[in-house]
C-alpha positions as CSV (number, residue, x, y, z in Angstrom):
1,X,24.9,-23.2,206.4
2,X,22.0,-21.4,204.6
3,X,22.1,-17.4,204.2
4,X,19.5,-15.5,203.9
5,X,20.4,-13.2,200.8
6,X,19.0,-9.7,202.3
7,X,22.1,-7.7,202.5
8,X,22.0,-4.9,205.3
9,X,22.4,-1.1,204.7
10,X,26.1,-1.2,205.6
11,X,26.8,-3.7,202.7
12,X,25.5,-0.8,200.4
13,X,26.6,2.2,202.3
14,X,29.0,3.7,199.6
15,X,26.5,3.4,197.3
16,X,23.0,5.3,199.3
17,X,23.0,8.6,200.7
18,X,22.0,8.8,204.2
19,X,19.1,9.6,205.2
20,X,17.8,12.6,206.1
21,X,17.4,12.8,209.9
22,X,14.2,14.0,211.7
23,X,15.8,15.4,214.5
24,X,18.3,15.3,216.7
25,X,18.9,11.6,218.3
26,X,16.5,9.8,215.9
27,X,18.1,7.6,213.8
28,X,16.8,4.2,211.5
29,X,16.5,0.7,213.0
30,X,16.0,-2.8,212.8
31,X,13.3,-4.0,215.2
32,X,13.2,-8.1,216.1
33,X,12.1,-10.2,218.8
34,X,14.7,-12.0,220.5
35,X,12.6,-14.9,222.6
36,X,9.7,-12.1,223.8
37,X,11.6,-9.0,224.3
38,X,11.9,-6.6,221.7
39,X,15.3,-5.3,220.7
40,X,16.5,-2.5,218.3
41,X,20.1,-2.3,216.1
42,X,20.6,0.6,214.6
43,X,20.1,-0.2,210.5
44,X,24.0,1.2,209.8
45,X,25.2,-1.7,211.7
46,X,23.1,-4.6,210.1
47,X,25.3,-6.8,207.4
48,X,22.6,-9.0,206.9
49,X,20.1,-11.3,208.5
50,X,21.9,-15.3,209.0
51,X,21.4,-19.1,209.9
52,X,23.9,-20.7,211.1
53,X,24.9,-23.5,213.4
54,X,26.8,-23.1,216.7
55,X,28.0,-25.3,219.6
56,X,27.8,-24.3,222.9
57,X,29.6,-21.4,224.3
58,X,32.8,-21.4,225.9
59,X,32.7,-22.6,229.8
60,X,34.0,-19.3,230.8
61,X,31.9,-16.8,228.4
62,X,29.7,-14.4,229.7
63,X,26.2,-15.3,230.1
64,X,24.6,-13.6,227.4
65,X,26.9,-15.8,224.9
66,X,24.7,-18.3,223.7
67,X,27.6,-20.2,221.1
68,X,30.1,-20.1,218.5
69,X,29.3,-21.0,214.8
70,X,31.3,-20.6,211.7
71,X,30.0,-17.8,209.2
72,X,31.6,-17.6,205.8
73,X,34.5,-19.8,207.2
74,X,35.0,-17.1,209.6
75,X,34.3,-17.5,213.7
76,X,31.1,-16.0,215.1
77,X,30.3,-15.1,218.3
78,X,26.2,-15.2,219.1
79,X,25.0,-12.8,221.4
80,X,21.8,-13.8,223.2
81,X,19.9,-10.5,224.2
82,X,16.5,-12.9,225.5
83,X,18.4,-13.9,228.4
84,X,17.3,-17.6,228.2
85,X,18.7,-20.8,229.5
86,X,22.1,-21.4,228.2
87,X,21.8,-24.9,226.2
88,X,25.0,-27.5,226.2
89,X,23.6,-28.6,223.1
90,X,24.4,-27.9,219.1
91,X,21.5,-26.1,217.5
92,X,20.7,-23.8,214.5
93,X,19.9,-20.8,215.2
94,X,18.6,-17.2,213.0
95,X,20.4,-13.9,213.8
96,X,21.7,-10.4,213.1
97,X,25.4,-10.2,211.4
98,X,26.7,-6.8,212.4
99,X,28.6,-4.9,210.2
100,X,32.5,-6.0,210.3
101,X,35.2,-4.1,211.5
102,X,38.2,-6.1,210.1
103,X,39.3,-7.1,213.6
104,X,38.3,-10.0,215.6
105,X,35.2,-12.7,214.9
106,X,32.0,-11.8,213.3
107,X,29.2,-11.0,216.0
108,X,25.5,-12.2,215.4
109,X,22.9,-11.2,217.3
110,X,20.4,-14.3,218.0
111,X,16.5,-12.9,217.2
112,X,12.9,-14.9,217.2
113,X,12.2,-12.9,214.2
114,X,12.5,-9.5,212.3
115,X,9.5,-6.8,213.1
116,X,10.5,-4.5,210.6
117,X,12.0,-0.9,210.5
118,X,11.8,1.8,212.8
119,X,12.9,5.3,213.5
120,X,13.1,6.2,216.8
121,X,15.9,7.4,219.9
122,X,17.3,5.5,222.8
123,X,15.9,5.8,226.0
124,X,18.8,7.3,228.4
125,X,19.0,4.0,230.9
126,X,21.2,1.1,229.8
127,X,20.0,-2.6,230.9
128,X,21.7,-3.9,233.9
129,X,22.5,-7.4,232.6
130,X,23.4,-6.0,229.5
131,X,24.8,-2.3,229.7
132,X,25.3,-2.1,225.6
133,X,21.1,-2.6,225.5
134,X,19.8,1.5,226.1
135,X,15.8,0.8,226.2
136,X,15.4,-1.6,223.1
137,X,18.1,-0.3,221.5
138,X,21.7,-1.9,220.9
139,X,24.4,0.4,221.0
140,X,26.7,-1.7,219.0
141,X,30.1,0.1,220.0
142,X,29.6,-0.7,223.3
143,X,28.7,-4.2,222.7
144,X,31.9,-4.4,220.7
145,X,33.8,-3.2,223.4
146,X,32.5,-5.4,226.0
147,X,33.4,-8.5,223.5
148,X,36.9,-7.2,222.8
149,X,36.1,-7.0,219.4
């Protein structure tokens, strides 16, 4: 398993101030591609961007599970937000750790590639298929919640 060494703000939260906010409901993110649609995570939830290798999801798991993988000899669960073909086969693929909780597997968010950052606020709608994506952005709570993590 290779790691890309770029550590995300969480990893150095008690160390930065926050920054300022332009106004209310603006806050700092991550844009990426995941296969062509463009997703946001909110920077305060980023650990760091991975590679890893994963299996294919459980028979049961929602759709938008696209494996399990072992990060840091931990379990993680990828999420795929591009919506594409589930594969029965082992692959490698690049992601999104978000920030740990302490409690239950690490969760990866499977991207194309990283855009860059962006400030910006959620639209109000959430996606239907996936109600923790508001607009482009991922509201990462819910997501949690939804995974039981």
């Amino acid at each position: 398993m290779r790691k890309h060494g770029i550590p995300g703000p969480c990893a150095l939260a008690s160390r930065l101030p926050p920054p300022p906010a332009m106004n209310t409901g603006t806050r700092d993110g991550l844009e990426c591609r995941a296969g062509e649609r463009r997703i946001v995570v909110p920077l305060g939830d980023v650990q760091r961007i991975v590679e890893l290798d994963i299996d294919a999801p459980p028979p049961l798991a929602s759709t938008w599970i696209s494996g399990l993988g072992l990060l840091d000899r931990r379990v993680a669960v990828v999420v795929d937000v591009a919506a594409a073909p589930r594969r029965a086969e082992p692959r490698r693929v690049v992601g999104l750790e978000l920030c740990d909780t302490g409690a239950g597997p690490s969760i990866v968010l499977e991207i194309s590639r990283v855009v860059g950052p962006v400030r910006g606020a959620p639209a109000e709608t959430p996606d239907r298929a996936h109600p923790w994506l508001v607009g482009d952005w991922v509201d990462v709570a819910a997501l949690r919640a939804d995974l039981g993590a």
